[in-house]
C-alpha positions in Angstrom: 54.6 65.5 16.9 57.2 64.6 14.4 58.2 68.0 11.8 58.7 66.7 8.3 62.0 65.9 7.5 64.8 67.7 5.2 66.7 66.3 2.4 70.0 65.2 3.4 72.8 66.7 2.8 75.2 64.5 4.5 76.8 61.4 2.6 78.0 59.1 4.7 81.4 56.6 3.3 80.3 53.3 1.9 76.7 53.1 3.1 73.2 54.1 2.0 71.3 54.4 5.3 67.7 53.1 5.6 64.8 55.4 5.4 64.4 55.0 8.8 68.4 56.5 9.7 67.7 59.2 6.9 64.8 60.2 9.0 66.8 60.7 11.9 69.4 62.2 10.5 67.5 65.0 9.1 65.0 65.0 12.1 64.0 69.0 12.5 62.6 68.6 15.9 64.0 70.2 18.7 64.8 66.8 20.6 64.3 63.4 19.2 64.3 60.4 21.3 65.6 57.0 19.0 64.0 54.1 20.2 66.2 51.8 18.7 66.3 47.4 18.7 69.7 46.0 19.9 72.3 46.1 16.5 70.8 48.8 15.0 73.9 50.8 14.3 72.7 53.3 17.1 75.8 54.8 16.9 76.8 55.2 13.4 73.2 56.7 13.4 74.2 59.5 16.0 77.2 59.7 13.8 74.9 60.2 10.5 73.3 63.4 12.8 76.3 64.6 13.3 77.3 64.4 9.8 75.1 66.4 8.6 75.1 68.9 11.2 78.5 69.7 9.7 77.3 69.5 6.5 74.4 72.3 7.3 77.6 74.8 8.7 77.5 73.8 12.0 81.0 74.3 13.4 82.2 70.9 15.1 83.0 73.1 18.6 79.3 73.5 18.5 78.9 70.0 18.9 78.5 67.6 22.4 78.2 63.8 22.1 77.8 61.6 25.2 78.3 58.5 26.4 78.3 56.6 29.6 81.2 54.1 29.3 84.4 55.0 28.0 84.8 52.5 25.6 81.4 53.7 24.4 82.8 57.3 23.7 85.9 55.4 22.2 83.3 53.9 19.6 81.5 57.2 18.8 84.6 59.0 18.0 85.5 55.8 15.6 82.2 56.0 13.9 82.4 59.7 13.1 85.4 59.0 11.0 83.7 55.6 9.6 80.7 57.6 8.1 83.4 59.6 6.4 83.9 62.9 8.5 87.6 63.9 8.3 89.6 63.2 10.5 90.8 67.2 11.9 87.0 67.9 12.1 85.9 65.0 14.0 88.6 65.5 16.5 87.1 68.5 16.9 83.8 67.3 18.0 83.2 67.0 21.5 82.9 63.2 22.6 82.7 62.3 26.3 81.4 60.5 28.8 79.0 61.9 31.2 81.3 61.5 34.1 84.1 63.1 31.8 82.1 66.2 31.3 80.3 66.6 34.3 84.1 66.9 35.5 85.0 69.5 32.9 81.8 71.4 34.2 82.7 71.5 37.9 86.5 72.4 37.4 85.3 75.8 35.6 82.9 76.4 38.8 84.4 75.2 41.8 87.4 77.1 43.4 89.1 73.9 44.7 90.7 71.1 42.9 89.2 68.1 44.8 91.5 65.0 45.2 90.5 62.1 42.7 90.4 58.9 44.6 91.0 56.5 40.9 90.3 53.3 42.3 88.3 50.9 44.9 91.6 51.4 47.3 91.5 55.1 47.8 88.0 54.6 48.4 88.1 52.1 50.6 90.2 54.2 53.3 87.9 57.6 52.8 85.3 54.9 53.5 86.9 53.3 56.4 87.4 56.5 58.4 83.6 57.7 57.4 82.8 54.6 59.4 84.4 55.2 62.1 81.4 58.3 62.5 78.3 55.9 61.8 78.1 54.8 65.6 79.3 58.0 67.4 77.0 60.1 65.3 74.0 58.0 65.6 73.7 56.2 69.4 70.1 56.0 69.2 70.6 53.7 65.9 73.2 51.8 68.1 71.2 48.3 68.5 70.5 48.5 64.4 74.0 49.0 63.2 76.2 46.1 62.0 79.5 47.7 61.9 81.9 45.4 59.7 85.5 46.4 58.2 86.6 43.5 55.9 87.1 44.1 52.5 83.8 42.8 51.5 81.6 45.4 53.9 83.3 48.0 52.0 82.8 46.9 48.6 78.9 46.5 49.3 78.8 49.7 51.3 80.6 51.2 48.0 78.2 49.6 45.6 75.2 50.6 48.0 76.6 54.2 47.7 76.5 54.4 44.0 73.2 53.3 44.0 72.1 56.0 46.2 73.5 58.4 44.0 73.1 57.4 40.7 69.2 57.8 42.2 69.7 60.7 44.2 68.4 59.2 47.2 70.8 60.3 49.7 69.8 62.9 52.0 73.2 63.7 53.4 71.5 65.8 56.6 69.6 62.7 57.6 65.9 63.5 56.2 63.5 63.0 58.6 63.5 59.0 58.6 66.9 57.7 58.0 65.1 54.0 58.8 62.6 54.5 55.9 65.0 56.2 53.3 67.2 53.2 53.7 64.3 50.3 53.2 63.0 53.0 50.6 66.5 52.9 48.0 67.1 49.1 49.2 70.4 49.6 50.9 70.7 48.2 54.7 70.3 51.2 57.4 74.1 50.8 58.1 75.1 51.8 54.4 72.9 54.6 54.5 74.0 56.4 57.3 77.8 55.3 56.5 76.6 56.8 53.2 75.9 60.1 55.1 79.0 60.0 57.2 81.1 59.5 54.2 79.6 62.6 52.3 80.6 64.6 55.2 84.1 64.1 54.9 83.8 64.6 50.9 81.6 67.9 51.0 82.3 70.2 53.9 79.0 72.6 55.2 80.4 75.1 52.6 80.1 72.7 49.9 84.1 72.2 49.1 84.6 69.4 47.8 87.3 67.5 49.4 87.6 64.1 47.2 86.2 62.7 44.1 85.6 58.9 43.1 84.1 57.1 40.7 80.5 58.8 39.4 80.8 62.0 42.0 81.4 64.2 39.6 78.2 63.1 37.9 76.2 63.0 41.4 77.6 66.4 42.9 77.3 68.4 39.5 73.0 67.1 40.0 73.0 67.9 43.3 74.4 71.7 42.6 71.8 71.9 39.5 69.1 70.9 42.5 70.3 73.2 45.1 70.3 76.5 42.6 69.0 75.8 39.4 71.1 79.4 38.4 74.1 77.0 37.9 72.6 76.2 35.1 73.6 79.1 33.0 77.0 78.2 33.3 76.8 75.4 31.4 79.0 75.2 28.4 76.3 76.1 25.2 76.1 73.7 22.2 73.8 73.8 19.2 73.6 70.1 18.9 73.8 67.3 21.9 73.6 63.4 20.9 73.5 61.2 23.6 74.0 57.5 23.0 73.0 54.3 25.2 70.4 56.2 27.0 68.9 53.1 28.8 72.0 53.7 30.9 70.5 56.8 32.0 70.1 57.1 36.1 68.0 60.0 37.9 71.2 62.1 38.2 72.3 61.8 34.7 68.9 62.6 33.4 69.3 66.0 35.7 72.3 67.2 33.5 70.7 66.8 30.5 67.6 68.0 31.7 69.5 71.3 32.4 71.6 71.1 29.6 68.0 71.0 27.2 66.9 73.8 29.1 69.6 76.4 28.2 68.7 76.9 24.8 70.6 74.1 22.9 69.2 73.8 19.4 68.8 70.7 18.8 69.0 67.2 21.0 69.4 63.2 20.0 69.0 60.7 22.3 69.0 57.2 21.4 68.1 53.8 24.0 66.7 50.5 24.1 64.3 50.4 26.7 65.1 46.4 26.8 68.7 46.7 27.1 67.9 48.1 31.0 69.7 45.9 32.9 71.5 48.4 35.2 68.8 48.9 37.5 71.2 48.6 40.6 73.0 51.4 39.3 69.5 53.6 39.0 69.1 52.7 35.1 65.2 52.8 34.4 63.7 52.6 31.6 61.0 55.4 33.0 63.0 57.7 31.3 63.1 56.3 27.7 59.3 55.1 28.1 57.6 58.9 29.3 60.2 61.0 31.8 62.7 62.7 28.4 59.0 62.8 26.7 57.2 64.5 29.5 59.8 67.3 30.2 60.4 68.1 26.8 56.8 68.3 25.0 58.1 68.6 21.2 59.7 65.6 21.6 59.6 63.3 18.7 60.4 59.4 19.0 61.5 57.6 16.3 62.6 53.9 15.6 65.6 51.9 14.7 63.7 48.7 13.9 66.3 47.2 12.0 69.4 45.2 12.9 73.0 45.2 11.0 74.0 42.3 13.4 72.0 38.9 12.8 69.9 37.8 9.9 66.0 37.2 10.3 65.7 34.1 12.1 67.0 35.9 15.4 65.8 39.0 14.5 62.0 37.6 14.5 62.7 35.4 17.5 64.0 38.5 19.4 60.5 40.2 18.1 58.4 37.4 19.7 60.4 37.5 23.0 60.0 41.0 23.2 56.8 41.7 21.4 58.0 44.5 19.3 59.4 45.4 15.4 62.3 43.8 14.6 63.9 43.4 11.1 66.9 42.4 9.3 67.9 43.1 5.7 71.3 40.8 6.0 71.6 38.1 3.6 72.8 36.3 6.7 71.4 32.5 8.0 72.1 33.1 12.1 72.0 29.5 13.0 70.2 29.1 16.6 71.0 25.6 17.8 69.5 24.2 21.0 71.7 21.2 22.4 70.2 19.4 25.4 72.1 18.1 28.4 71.1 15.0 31.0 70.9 15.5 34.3 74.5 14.0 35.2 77.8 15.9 36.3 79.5 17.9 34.0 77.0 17.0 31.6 76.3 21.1 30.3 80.0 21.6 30.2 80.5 18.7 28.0 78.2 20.9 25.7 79.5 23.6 25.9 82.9 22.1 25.0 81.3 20.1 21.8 80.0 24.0 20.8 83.3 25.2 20.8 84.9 22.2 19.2 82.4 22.0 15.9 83.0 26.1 15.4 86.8 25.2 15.2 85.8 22.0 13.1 83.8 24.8 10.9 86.8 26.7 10.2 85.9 29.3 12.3 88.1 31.3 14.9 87.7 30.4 18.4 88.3 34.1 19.6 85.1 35.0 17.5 83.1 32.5 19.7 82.1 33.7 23.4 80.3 32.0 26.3 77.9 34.2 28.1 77.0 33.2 31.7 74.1 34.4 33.8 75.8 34.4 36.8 79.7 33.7 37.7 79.7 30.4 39.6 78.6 28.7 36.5 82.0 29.5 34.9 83.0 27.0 37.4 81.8 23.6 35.2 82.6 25.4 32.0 86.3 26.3 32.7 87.1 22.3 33.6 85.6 20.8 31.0 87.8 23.6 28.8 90.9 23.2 30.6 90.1 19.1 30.3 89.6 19.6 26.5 93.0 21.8 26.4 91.1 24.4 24.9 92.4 27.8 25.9 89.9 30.2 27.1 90.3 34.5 28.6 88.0 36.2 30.5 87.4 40.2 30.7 86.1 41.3 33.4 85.0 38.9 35.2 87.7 36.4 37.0 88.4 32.5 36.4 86.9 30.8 39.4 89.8 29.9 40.8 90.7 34.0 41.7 87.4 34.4 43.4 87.4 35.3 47.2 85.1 32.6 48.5 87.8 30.2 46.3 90.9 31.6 47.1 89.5 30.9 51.4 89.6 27.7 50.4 92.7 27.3 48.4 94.0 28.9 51.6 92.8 26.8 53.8 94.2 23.9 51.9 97.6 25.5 52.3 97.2 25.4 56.1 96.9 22.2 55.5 99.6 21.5 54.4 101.5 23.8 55.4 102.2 24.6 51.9 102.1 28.0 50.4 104.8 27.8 47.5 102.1 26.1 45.5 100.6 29.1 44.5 103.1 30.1 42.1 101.7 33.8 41.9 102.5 36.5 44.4 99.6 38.3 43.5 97.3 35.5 44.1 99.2 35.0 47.6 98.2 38.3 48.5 94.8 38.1 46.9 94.2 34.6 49.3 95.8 36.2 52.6 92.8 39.1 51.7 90.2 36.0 51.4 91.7 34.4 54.6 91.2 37.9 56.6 87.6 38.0 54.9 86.2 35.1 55.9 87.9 34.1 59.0 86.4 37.8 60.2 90.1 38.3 61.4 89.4 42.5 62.3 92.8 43.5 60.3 92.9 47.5 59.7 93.7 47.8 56.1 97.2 49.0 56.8 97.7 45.3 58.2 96.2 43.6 55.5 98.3 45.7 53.0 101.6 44.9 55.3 100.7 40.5 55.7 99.8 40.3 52.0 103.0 41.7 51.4 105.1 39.6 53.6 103.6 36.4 52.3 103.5 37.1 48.9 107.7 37.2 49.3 107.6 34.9 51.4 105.3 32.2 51.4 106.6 30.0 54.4 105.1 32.7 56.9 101.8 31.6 56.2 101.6 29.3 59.5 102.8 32.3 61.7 100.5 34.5 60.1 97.3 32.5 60.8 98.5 31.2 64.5 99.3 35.2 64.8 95.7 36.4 64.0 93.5 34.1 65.2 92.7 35.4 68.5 91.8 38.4 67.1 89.0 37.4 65.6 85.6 39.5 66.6 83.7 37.3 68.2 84.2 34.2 70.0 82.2 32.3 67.5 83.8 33.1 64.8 87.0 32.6 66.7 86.2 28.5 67.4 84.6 27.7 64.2 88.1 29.3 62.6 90.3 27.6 65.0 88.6 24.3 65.0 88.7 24.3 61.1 92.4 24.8 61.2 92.9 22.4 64.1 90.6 19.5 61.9 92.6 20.2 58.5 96.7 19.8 60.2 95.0 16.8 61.5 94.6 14.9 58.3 97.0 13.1 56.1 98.8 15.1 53.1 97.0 12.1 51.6 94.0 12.7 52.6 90.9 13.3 50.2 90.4 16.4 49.0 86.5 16.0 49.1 86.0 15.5 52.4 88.5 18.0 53.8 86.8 20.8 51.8 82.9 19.3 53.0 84.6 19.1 56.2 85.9 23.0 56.7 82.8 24.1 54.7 80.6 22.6 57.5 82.4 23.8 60.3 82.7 26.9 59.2 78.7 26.8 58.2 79.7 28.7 54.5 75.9 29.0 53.3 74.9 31.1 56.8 78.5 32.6 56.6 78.0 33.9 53.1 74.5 35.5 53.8 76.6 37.5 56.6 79.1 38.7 54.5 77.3 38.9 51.5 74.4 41.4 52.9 72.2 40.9 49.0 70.2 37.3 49.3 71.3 37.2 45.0 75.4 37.9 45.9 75.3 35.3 48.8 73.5 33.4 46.6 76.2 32.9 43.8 79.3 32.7 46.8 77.2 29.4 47.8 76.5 28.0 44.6 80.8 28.7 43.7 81.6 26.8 46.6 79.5 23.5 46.0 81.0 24.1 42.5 84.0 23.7 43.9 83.6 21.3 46.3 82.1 19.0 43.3 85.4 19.8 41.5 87.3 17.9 44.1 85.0 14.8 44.5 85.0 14.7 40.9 89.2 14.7 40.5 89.3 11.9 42.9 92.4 13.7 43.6 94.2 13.8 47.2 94.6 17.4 49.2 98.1 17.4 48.1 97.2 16.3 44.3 94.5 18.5 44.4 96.4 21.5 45.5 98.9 20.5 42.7 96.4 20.4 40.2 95.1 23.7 41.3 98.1 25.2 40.5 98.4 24.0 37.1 94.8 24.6 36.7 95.5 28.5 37.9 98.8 28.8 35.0 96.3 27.6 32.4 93.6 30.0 33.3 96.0 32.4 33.4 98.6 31.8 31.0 98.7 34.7 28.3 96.3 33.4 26.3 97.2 33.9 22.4 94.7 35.5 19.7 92.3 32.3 18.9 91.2 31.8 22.4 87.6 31.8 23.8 85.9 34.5 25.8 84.1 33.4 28.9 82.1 36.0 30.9 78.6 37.1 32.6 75.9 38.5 30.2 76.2 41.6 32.3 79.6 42.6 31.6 79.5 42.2 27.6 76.3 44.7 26.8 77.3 46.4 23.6 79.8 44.2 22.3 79.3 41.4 19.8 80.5 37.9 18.6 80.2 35.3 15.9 79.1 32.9 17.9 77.5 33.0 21.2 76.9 29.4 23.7 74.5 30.2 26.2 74.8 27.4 28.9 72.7 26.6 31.8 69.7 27.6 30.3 67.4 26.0 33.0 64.4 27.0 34.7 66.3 28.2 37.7 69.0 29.1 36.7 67.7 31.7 34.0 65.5 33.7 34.7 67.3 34.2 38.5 64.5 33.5 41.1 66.0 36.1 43.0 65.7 38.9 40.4 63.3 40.9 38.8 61.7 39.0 35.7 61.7 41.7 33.3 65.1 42.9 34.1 66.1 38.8 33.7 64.1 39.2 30.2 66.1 42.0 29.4 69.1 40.6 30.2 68.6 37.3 28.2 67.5 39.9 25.4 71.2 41.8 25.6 73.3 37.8 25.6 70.8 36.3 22.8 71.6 39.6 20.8 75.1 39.9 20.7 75.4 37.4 18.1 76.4 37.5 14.4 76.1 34.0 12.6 75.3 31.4 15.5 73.6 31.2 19.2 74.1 28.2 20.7 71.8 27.4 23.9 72.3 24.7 26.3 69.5 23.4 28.1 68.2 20.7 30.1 66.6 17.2 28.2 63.9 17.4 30.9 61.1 19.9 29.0 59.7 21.0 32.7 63.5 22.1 33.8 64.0 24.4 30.6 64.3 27.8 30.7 60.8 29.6 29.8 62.7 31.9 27.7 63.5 29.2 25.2 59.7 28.6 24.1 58.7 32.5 23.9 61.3 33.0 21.2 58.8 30.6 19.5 61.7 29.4 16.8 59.2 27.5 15.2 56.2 29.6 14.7 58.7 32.0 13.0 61.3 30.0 11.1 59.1 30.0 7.7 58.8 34.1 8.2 62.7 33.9 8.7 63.1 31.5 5.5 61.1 33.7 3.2 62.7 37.1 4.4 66.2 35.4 4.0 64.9 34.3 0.6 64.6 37.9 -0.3 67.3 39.5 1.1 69.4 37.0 -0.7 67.5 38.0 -4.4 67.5 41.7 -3.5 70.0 43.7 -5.9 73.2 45.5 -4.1 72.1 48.9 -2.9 74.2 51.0 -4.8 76.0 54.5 -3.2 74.1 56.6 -5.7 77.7 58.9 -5.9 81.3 57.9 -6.8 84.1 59.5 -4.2 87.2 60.8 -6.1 91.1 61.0 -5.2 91.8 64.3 -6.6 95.0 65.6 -6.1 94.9 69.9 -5.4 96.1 70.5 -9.2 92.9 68.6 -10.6 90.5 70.5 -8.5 88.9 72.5 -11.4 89.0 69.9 -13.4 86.5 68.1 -12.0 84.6 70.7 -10.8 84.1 71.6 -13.9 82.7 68.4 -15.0 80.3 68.7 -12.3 81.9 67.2 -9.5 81.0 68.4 -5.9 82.9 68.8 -3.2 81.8 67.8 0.5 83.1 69.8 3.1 82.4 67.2 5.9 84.3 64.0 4.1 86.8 66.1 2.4 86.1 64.6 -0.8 85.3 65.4 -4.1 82.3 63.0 -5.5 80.5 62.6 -9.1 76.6 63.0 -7.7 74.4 60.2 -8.8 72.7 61.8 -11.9 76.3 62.1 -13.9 78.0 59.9 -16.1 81.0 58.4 -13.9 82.9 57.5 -16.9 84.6 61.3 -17.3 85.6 60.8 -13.7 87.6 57.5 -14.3 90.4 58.6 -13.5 90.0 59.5 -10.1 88.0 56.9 -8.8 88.9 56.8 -5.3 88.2 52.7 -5.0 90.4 52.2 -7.9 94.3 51.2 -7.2 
């Protein structure tokens, strides 16, 4: 049951919020859950709460906002001084992400000062000597374990462990039925008692805590709450706690604040999109938005965010069909959606996707404004060629140009044992990153100590490329692996330098079987998936160059300084849908909008839904998707936006929006310098203690106040 609303008392900087933001910001309930559509100004909303919890006399000390990225919290702190809180009080505010504070927690708690392992290398060594445990600890489990080293094992078994505790599914004693609680959390048998093994050597029997990575804090401040729920009462105490992005809320998250709402905070904020979930590998679920937050907190109120600040109404009611829920836009903004078709012929969605980018730079609009979203990575493949052939210069974020990923860079090294050429790759990094690959896939059992010490030597020196392969080949695992490496090497110094390219790649790539090879280092069907489709990408690069191993590997080269050349301001983002939630663009091309292609066959369909909600949606002025001519190979996501049925709904609201008089602030902020203080006061100026600033309210004359009209030069 919602409790009636206050007046505000907050005035936000340079905005009137909606009735619906007013209603949250004043929101008496104890907790209130914000079920919010995506550009909603979820934020700026939580900032609006805060606002006027300052306003009321709250101090700012009293106040905790969360997030669960850092460049979220980043954008919360930024949005308290955009609604017009001053700058020394909303420094004052605490803003952090879960981790962040779950750390903060711990450190007042626990006697030791654990070691913080900051990246995927520290890791990977704690994780290394865990394994060593799996088999001597478990010899009845000896014919199920698949005990594997290379860099790849350990970044799955890392992943895997994340998932098991961002779920709380680990039982580090064992449980009862290590064999079901692995096929129960998805994670191969292997993982989960390497999982086990590893906690050992983190957490001690007396509960030290030895090491910390990436999300432990998180995990072991849960696991504590779990073990003796009295923990909780030494739990910093806020009045107010905000929480933003809440569909990136996992089981252990949802613990803390679970804990934190049961201490006696006064008030709580939580604000999601239960379509945004599309972390589900990291425990996201939207359970916890849709009834868990509700069910454990009884005087829970929800209320919406319907409408968005970030596209006009033609997405806006195309998003509301596809997801069969409000959706609104006030903007006097025409998002274009454009649907250009592509034949079934080579290169043909790249070409596209290149004609896109060129008519938004023909429109006078700049290209770093414009991104291209991908499903999945191996489709950047097509995409970055026909860019690079159009000399259009592109960046990517997180995710890497094709050419730097390990199932590519095994094959740009085996083109350098070919011929016996390493100085093309101009990088040293990239040296080092394809000796890694080499190791990887040619299962050569290096300790990571060796690896470290050969990428070294061949990043200086490039020549000892030969030696380092001839010197590591019999130390391959097993002896199949051994002759399909060997007699791939053998078959490629065989060939001419003029040789083609095409069928020296086919060639290694069948000898080596890379499809069955993939699925055994790639233990998810999806990941191994992707690695195959990349390296028929690839391969289709080289028949398409026509180019010569030595031309080709020359052409690689350039291709890798253009990718990765520091691109200037107006370039074009490329990267996966996955990697971009909660940032927006101009314009957004979605390419390879096929039936197979997106929504994944090998992925859950609502999570794909979701996920083509988050990429349509992060749009201003234009989505451009791609799709095939042939009706039957489109995506079904195109037709349940049903552009059509809404555009006249769209055209009428735009109408409207476009006629609709300029909201005006209903006050007048003043400069007033210290002398003039009573001076306006006395005219009936007030002042407001959260902004700083002295304002005329909206039932006086403005004219008196002139003078110090704060918008005025």
């Amino acid at each position: 049951m919602t409790t009636p609303s206050a007046s505000a008392q907050f005035i936000p900087a340079g905005f009137v919020p909606t009735e619906e933001q007013r209603k949250i910001q004043t929101s008496r309930n104890r907790s209130t859950l914000v079920i919010a559509n995506a550009g909603a100004a979820k934020t700026t909303t939580l900032a609006l709460r805060i606002g006027e919890a300052l306003t009321r006399g709250l101090a700012p000390e009293d106040i905790l906002a969360l997030t669960f990225t850092d460049e979220a919290r980043q954008v919360l702190q930024t949005r308290l001084k955009d609604v017009g809180i001053a700058h020394d009080t909303a420094r004052r505010v605490h803003v952090q992400t879960m981790e962040g504070f779950a750390q903060r927690i711990l450190a007042n708690i626990e006697d030791g000062k654990p070691e913080i392992l900051p990246s995927r290398r520290e890791q990977q060594d704690h994780a290394l000597a865990a394994l060593e445990n799996v088999a001597l600890n478990n010899p009845h489990y000896a014919d199920s374990l698949d005990i594997r080293t290379h860099n790849t094992a350990v970044s799955q078994f890392l992943d895997n462990l994340l998932r098991l505790k961002a779920t709380m599914t680990l039982s580090v004693d064992g449980g009862d039925d290590p064999e079901y609680a692995a096929a129960s959390a998805g994670v191969p048998l292997t993982d989960y008692l390497w999982a086990i093994e590893y906690e050992k050597l983190r957490v001690d029997i007396f509960g030290q805590v030895a090491a910390r990575g990436f999300f432990d804090a998180s995990y072991d401040l849960a696991c504590r709450l779990a073990a003796d729920p009295d923990i909780r009462h030494q739990l910093p105490h806020f009045k107010l706690v905000v929480c933003d992005e809440m569909h990136d809320v996992n089981e252990a998250s949802f613990r803390i604040l679970e804990a934190f709402l049961s201490i006696g905070i006064s008030y709580f904020v939580g604000v999601g999109d239960k379509d945004q979930v599309i972390y589900s590998h990291l425990g996201a679920d939207e359970s916890f938005l849709q009834h868990r937050i509700a069910s454990s907190f009884p005087d829970c109120a929800s209320l919406p965010l319907t409408m968005t600040y970030r596209h006009g109404p033609h997405l806006a009611y195309a998003m509301e069909a596809f997801k069969h829920k409000p959706v609104d836009s006030s903007l006097a903004l025409r998002t274009e959606i454009r649907e250009p078709a592509y034949a079934a012929a080579p290169g043909a969605c790249g070409a596209e996707v290149v004609q896109a980018v060129l008519q938004w730079k023909r429109d006078r609009k700049p290209l770093d404004g414009c991104a291209i979203l991908l499903r999945d990575a191996h489709q950047s493949i097509e995409i970055e060629n026909a860019l690079m052939n159009a000399s259009v210069q592109y960046r990517t974020l997180t995710m890497h140009s094709y050419l730097l990923r390990e199932e590519i860079l095994f094959l740009r090294g085996m083109v350098a044992i070919a011929l016996d050429d390493f100085h093309h790759v101009a990088s040293p990094a990239t040296r080092e990153a394809i000796v890694g690959a080499l190791a990887t896939f040619a299962q050569v059992p290096l300790t990571p100590q060796e690896l470290r010490e050969a990428q070294a030597t061949l990043a200086k020196e490039p020549s000892a490329l030969k030696h380092f392969f001839d010197g590591q080949i019999q130390r391959v695992g097993s002896v199949a692996a051994r002759t399909r490496i060997a007699e791939a090497v053998s078959h490629l110094r065989g060939l001419s330098a003029d040789a083609p390219a095409l069928g020296a790649l086919e060639e290694v790539c069948r000898i080596m079987d890379m499809e069955n090879l993939a699925r055994r280092l790639y233990i998810n069907p999806y990941d191994a998936s992707v690695v195959t489709k990349s390296v028929r990408g690839f391969i289709t690069t080289a028949g398409d160059s026509g180019k010569t191993l030595r031309q080709f590997s020359e052409w690689i080269g350039a291709a890798e300084a253009f990718a990765g050349g520091r691109p200037g301001k107006n370039t074009v983002l490329i990267d996966c849908v996955a990697n971009v939630k909660g940032k927006e663009f101009d314009h957004v091309i979605l390419p390879f909008m096929d039936a197979e292609e997106f929504p994944s066959p090998l992925r859950e369909l609502e999570e794909e839904r979701n996920l083509f909600y988050v990429a349509a949606t992060r749009t201003k002025s234009r989505l451009t998707m791609i799709a095939p001519e042939s009706p039957e190979q489109r995506s079904p996501f195109l037709a349940q936006m049903q552009l059509a049925g809404t555009q006249a709904r769209a055209d009428n609201t735009l109408r409207r929006n476009q006629a609709a008089p300029t909201k005006t602030l209903g006050h007048r902020d003043l400069k007033v310098a210290y002398a003039n203080r009573d001076v306006v006061k006395a005219l009936g100026a007030q002042w407001d203690r959260t902004r700083k600033v002295w304002y005329v309210p909206a039932h006086l004359d403005p004219e008196p106040f002139r003078q110090w009209f704060a918008d005025l030069p």
